[in-house]
N, C-alpha and C positions, 0 to 999 in steps of 0.2 A: 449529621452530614458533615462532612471536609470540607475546608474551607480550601481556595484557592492559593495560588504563589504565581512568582514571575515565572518556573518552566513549565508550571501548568499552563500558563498561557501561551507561552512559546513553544505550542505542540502546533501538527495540522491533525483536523478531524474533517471526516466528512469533504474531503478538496478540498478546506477553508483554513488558514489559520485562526487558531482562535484569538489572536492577537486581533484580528481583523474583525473578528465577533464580538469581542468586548468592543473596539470604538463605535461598531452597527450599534450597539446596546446604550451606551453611553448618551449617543447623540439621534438616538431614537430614529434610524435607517434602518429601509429594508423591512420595515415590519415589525422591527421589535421596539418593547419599550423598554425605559432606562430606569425599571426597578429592580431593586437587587437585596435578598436577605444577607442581613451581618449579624457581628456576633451584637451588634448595638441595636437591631432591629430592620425594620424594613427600612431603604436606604433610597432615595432618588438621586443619581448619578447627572452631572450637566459637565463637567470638564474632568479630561486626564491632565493628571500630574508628572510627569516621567523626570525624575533625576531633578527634580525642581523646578523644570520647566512646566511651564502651564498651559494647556492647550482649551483655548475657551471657544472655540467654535471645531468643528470638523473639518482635519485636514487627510488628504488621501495616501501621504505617507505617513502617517505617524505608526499605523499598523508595524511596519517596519522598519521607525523608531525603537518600537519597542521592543523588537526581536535584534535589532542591533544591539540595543543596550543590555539584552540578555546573552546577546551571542558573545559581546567583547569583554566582559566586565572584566576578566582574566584574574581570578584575586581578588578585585571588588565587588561588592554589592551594588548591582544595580537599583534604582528605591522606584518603587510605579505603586500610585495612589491613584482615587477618586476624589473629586469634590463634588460637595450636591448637598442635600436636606435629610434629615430623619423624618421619617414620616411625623406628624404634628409637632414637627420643632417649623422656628421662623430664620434662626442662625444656621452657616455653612458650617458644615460637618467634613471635614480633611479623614480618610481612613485608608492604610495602605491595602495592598490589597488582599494580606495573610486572613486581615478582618473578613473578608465577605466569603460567602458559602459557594463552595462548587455547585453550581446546581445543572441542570442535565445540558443546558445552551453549552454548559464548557465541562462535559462528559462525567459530571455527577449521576448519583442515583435519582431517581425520579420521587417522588412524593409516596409511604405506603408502602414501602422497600424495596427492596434488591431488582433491579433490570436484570433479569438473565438474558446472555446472547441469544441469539436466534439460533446459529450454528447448531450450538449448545443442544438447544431443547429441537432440533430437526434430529441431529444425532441421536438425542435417546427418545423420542419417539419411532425412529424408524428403525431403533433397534429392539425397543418394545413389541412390536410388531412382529419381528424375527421371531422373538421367544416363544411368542404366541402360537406362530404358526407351528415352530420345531415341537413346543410341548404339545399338540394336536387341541391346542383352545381357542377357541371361537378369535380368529384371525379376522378382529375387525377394525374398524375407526380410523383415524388418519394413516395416510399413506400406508394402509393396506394392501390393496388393487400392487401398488410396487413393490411391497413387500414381496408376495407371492409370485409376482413376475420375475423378480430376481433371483430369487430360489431357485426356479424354476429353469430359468435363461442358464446360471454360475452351473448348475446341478448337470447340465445339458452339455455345455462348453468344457467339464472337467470330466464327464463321462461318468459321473456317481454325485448320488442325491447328497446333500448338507444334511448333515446331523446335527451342526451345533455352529452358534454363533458366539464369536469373544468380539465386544466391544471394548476392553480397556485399552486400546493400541491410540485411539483419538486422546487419551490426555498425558499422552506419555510426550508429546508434540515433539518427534525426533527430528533433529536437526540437520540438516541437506549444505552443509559450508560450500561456499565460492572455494577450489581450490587455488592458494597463492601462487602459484608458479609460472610459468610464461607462459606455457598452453593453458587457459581457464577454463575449466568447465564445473559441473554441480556435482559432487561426489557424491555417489562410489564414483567410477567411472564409465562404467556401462550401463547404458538406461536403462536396462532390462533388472535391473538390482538396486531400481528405485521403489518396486511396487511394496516389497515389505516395509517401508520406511516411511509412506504417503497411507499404507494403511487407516482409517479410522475402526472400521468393523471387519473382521476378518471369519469368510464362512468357513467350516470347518467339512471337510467332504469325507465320505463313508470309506475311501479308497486310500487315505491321508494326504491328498491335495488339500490345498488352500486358495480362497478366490480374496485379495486384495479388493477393498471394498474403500475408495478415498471422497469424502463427502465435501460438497462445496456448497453455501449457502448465500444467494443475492445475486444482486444481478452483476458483482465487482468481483471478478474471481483472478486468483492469485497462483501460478505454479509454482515459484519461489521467493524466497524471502531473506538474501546470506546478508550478512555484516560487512562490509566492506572499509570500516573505519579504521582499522588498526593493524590489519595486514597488505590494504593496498593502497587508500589514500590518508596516510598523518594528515592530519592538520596543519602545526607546524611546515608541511611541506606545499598545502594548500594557499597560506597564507604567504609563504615566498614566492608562487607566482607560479611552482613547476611540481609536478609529481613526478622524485625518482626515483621510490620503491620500485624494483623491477617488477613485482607482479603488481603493481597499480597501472606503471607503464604498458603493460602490456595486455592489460585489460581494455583501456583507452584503446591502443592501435588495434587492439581484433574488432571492437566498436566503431573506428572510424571516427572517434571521437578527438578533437584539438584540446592538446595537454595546455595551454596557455590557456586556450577557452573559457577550460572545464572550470579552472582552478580561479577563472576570473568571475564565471558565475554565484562561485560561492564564498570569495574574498570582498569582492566589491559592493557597493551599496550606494544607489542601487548599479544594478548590471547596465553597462553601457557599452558600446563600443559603434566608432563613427566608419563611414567608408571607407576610409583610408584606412584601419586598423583591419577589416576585415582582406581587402586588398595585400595587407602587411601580410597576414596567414596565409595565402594561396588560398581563402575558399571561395567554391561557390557559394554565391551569396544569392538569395529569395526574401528579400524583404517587405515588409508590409508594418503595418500600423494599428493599433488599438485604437479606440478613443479616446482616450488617454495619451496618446501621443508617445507611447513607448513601444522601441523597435521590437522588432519580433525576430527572432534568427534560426530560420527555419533550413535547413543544409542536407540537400541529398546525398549520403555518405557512402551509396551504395557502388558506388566505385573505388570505397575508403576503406572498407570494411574488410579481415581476413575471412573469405567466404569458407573456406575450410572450418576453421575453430571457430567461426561465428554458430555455423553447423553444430559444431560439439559443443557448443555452451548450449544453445537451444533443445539439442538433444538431451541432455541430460537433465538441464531445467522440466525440459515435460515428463521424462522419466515414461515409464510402459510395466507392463506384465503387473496391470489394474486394472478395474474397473471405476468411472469416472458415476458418482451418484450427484445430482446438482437441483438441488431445491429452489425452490420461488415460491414466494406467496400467491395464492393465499394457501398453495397446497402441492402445488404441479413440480413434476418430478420427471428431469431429461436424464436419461439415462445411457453408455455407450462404452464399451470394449477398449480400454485402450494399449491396443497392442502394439508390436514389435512393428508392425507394420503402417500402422497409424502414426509412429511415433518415428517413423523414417520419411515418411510424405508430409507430415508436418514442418519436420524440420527443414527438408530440403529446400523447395521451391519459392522459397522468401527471396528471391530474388530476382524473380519477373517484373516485381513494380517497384517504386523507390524505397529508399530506406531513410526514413525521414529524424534526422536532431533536431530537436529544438534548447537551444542552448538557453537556460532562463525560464523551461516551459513556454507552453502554447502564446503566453502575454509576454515570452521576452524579460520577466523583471523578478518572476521566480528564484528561490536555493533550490534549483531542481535540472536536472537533463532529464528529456521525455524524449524516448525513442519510438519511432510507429513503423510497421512494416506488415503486409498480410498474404496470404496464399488460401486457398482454396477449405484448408481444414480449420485457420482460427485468424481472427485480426489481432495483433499482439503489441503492448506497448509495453515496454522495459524502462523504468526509472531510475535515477539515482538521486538519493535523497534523505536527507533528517528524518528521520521517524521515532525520534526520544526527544523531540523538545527542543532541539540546539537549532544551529545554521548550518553549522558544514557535516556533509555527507557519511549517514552511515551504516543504509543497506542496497542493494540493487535488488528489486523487484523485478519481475515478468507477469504483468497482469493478460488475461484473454479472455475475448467473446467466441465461443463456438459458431461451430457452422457444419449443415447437413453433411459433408463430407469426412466426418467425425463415424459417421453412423451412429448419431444419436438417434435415441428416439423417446419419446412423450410418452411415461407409462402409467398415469393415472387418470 
């Protein structure tokens, strides 16, 4: 098994960081307890160490202690240790933390071997199924019943039966870039020339059409996923206080997002700002309180927002001319067309009810902006955020929960 380091810990998994999962572990919160395999043996953990400091009871920011000291180190080595016992020893055992074993709390393999994804194994079960059916052999066992439904449904919608199914289009995982430029949207440019790209299993029709087949698995589903570190917000640019790459800038004003804000949610530590400062930006201001006593900055932008190119990034983010297949345990399979026309009612009508920032995330103290907004075909939340381990931002996501006016439907 792999042993852990500081950017493995300075990931989020699961909505957590796991910076925040090691102190739960440590000081035995939440459920967990504070054993841990090293390469010394089993380990009993009772204080963190960070940069020499010692932290011998549980404090509630140390979590972000420690992603500080991994986010600034710039050049240096940040050093984060544990103190605690070896299992039948009586003296403190100091070990940093390259010693101790990833294990699945901080997204190791599990005991027995290899976790394969879920995803994974839906995908080629449901494309097992296919082959079954197409080679005319007993078309049984999981997600059958939807196998056959969908044959049947793509076979009906293209006007000639499927003769053959390719699955290797899911791990070729083609890539959908933020375009840089002042008008942002998800390339290509027209959503209609996103279905070959979102493919995972693609049916192969008697007539030589093709049905776009794009698989989603959990109940946390994802449209896009672009990089936004290096073409729209530097770092360096973040860390002075202003984004002025023009297509960073301009991604922020189609957002409705505050460029001083943005850049102060993921400079500062933790994220603050008093009355007066919001007062300074012209926002409306919604505040509220955690139990924790950290502000929460919750801003309806939807009179911020450019409703035009806000339109066309969403548009092209959901992308059309597919089929939308979305698994759940323990087996159930929602299934729904997504066309040209889905994917214009979608887009559009996000703008009857508010369009909600939360600078800092829902707790205000977040390296994250969470965007909410919904209409009639999906609830949709758009972030921007580290998703490689660091502090400052470096993809924009569009996550979504469906809804009947999708024309989904339940086919197992």
């Amino acid at each position: 098994m792999a042993n852990l380091s500081l950017p493995a810990i300075a990931r989020e998994e699961r909505n957590q960081w796991r910076s925040a999962r090691l102190v739960d572990k440590v000081y035995k919160r939440k459920g967990y307890e504070n054993n841990f395999m090293t390469d010394e043996g089993l380990f009993y953990a009772t204080e963190v160490i960070l940069n020499g400091e010692t932290f011998k009871n549980y404090s509630h920011d140390l979590s972000e202690k420690i992603l500080e000291a991994y986010g600034n180190r710039e050049g240096t080595r940040a050093l984060l240790q544990l103190n605690g016992k070896l299992s039948g020893q009586t003296g403190n055992t100091k070990l940093f933390i390259n010693k101790i074993e990833k294990s699945e709390d901080f997204g190791g393999q599990p005991a027995g071997g290899k976790r394969e994804n879920k995803g994974i194994v839906f995908e080629r079960e449901l494309f097992e199924r296919f082959k079954e059916c197409l080679q005319a052999k007993k078309c049984g066992g999981k997600y059958s019943e939807a196998a056959m439904y969908i044959l049947d449904k793509c076979g009906a919608d293209k006007g000639s039966p499927v003769i053959d199914a390719d699955g290797s289009a899911g791990a070729k995982n083609t890539p959908r870039p933020l375009y840089p430029g002042m008008k942002p949207y998800i390339m290509p440019t027209q959503h209609s020339g996103h279905g070959e790209l979102l493919t995972d299993i693609t049916l192969k029709h008697a007539n030589g059409a093709e049905s776009f087949l794009s698989l989603k698995y959990s109940s946390t589903l994802t449209f896009v996923n672009a990089g936004v570190k290096v073409r729209h917000f530097p770092v360096h640019e973040i860390k002075k206080g202003e984004i002025q790459k023009s297509a960073g800038k301009a991604l922020l004003e189609v957002l409705g997002i505050n460029n001083e804000l943005f850049c102060s949610v993921f400079k500062d530590r933790p994220f603050w700002h008093t009355k007066e400062d919001n007062k300074k930006l012209l926002l409306q201001e919604k505040e509220g309180t955690n139990p924790k006593g950290t502000k929460i900055w919750k801003i309806n932008v939807k009179n911020k927002i450019n409703k035009k190119l806000f339109r066309k990034l969403i548009s092209t983010a959901i992308g059309s001319n597919y089929y939308m297949v979305h698994g759940l345990p323990p087996g159930k399979v929602w299934f729904w067309n997504m066309t040209s026309t889905i994917n214009q009612g979608a887009s559009k009508p996000i703008f009857s009810g508010p369009v909600w920032v939360y600078y800092g995330g829902k707790m205000g103290n977040g390296k994250r902006i969470d965007m909410e907004f919904s209409n009639s075909y999906f609830d949709y939340k758009l972030n921007i955020r580290n998703k490689q381990g660091g502090l400052y931002p470096s993809h924009l996501m569009l996550d979504y929960k469906s809804k009947p006016a999708t024309g989904k439907q339940q086919i197992n």
